[in-house]
Structure formats: structure tokens, C-alpha cells
C-alpha positions in Angstrom: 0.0 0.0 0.0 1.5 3.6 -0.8 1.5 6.0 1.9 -0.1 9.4 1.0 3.1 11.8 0.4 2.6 15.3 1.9 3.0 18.3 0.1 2.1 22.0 1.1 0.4 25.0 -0.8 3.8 26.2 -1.5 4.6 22.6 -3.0 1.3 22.6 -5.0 2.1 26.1 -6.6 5.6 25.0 -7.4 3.8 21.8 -9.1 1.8 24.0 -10.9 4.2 26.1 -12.0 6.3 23.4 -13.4 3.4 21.6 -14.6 3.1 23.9 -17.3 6.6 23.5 -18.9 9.1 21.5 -16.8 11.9 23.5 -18.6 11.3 26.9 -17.0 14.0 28.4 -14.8 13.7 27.8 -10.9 14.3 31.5 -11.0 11.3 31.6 -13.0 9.1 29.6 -10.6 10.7 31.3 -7.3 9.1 34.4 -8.8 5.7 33.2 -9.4 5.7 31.4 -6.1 7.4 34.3 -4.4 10.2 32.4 -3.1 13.8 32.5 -3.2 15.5 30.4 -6.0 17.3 28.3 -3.6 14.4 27.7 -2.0 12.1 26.1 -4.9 15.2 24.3 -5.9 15.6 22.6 -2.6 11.7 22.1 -2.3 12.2 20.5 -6.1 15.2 18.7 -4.9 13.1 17.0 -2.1 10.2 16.1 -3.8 12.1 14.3 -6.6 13.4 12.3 -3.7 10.0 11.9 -2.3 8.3 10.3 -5.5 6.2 13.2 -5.9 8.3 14.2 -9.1 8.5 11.2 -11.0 10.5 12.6 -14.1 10.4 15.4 -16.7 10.1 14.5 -19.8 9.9 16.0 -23.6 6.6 16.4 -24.7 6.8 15.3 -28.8 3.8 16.3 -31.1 2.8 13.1 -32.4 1.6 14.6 -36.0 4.9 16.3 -36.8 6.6 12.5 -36.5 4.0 11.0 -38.6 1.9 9.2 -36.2 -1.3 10.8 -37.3 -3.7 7.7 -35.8 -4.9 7.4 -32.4 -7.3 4.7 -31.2 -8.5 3.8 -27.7 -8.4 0.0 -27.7 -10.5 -2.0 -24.8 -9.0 -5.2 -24.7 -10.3 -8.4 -22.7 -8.9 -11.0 -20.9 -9.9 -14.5 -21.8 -9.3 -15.4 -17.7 -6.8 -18.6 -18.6 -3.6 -16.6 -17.7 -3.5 -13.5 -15.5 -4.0 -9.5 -16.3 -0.9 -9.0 -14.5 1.0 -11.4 -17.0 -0.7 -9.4 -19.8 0.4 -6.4 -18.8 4.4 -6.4 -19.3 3.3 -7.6 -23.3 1.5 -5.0 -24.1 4.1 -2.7 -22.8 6.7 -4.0 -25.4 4.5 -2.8 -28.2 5.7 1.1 -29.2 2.6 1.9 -30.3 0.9 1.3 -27.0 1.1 4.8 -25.3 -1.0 4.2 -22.4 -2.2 1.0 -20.7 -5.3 1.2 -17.7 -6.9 -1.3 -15.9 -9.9 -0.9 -16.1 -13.4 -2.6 -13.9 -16.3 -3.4 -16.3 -16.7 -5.4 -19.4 -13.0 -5.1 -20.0 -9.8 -5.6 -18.5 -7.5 -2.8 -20.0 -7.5 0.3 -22.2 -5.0 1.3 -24.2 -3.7 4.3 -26.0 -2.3 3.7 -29.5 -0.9 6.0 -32.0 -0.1 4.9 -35.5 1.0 6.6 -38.9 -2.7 5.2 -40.2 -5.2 2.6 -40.1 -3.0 0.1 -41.5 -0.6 -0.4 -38.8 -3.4 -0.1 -36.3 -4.6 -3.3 -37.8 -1.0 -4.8 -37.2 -0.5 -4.0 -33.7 -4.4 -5.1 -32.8 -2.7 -8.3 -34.9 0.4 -8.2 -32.6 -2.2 -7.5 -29.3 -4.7 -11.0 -29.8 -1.6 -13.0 -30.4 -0.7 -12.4 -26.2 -1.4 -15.6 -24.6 -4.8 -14.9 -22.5 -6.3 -11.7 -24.7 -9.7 -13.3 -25.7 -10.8 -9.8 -27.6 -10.9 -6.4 -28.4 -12.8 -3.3 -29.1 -11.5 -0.3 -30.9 -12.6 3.0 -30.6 -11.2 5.5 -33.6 -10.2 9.3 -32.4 -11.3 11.4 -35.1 -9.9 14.5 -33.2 -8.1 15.7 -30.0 -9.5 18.7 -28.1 -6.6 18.1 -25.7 -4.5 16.0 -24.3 -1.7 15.5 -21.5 -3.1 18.2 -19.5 -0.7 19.1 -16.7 -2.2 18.8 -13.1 -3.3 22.7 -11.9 -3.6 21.8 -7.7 -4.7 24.3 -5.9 -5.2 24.5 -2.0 -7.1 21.6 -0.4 -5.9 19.3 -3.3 -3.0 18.4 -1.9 -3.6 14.9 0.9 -2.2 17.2 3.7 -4.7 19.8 3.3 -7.5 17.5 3.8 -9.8 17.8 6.8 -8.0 21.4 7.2 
């Protein structure tokens, strides 16, 4: 079980800040906070080695590297082998972006992005070939209103703010 990790206001605005573009300066973010630099670096510093920063990363735009295709694929386990051996396969494949387990009628949903309909068809080949998948469902994106949004906490967000 993971504890809850406590962060402050001051945490949650630095979050925010960074949330936006990872890249800004900590000079940047000291002045929005209204903070010394120092300070949001250390406050960075320590929540990296909390777990509350995971990583940053490099945001790509999919269409400007050809992968134009986006489907949502619901895929169900035929109950012979386990979700949790399922999993770690479906994670080999490039083209799945985003994996969820998932209660209801189906066991996970995945993100996919393809260059076109095509190669869709080849990695929904590549997905019922996993020992234990029994089916799936594909759901098309014919356009993103947005995507990737970055978290925006404010106060009473954060799990030490609750009840306070």
C-alpha cells in the first residue's frame, strides 16, 4: 500500500508552475511562487526524492513525427492466464502509449498511435496473439481537443490539506 506523500500549498504552486513546462527556470518559478531560487530548488530537490516528481520528460507532437492515428483499444482477458501477465506484453509494443486497468466489461485500455489505419490493424494483430487476450474493441479518435493536460492543484488538493 503507498502512503499518502505530503506536500504543502507552496509545494502545489511550485507543481503548478512546473506543470506547465518543466523547462522553466527555478528562478522563473521562485518568482511566481514568491520564493527565493534556492528555496524552490531545494523544495524540487526533495520532492524528486519523495516520488512526488517522478520525471520530466519531452513532450513530442505526435503529427509532426507522422503518427497521425490514435485509437482507444479495450482489450479483454480470456481469464486462462493473468491481467498481470498481460500487462508487461502490451508494454513491449511502441505503439501502446497508455495502458489502464480498467473494472467493467473489459480488462484494460490502451492508447495507441499509429501513422494510419494500417498499422493499427497490425498492432491489434500483434495485441490477440498475447497468450490470455480473448478480444478487443476499438474506438477510432477522429480529433483531440486536448491531451496531456498538466495537473493545476490548488489549495485543499494536496492529501495534507485534507480535513483542514
Amino acid at each position: 500500500m503507498q502512503e499518502n506523500i505530503l506536500i504543502d500549498d507552496i509545494d502545489s504552486r511550485i507543481l503548478t508552475a512546473l506543470g506547465g513546462d518543466s523547462r522553466r527556470s527555478y528562478a522563473e518559478v521562485a518568482a511566481e511562487v514568491e520564493l527565493s531560487t534556492a528555496a524552490v530548488h531545494e523544495r524540487v530537490k526533495k520532492m524528486i526524492e519523495r516520488g512526488v516528481i517522478e520525471r520530466f520528460s519531452l513532450r513530442i507532437q505526435p503529427e509532426a513525427v507522422g503518427l497521425r492515428f490514435t485509437a482507444f483499444v479495450a482489450i479483454r482477458n480470456d481469464g486462462g492466464i493473468h491481467c498481470r501477465d498481460i500487462a508487461p506484453e502490451l508494454r513491449r509494443l511502441p505503439e501502446v502509449l497508455e495502458l489502464h486497468s480498467v473494472a467493467g466489461e473489459y480488462d484494460f485500455l490502451a492508447k495507441i498511435r499509429t501513422t494510419h489505419a494500417r498499422a493499427l490493424e497490425e498492432v491489434l494483430y500483434k495485441i490477440k496473439a498475447i497468450p490470455g487476450v480473448a478480444r478487443t474493441t476499438s474506438t477510432v479518435v477522429l480529433n483531440t481537443e486536448f491531451e496531456e493536460r498538466p495537473l493545476v492543484l490548488q489549495r485543499g488538493d494536496s492529501p495534507s490539506s485534507a480535513g483542514g
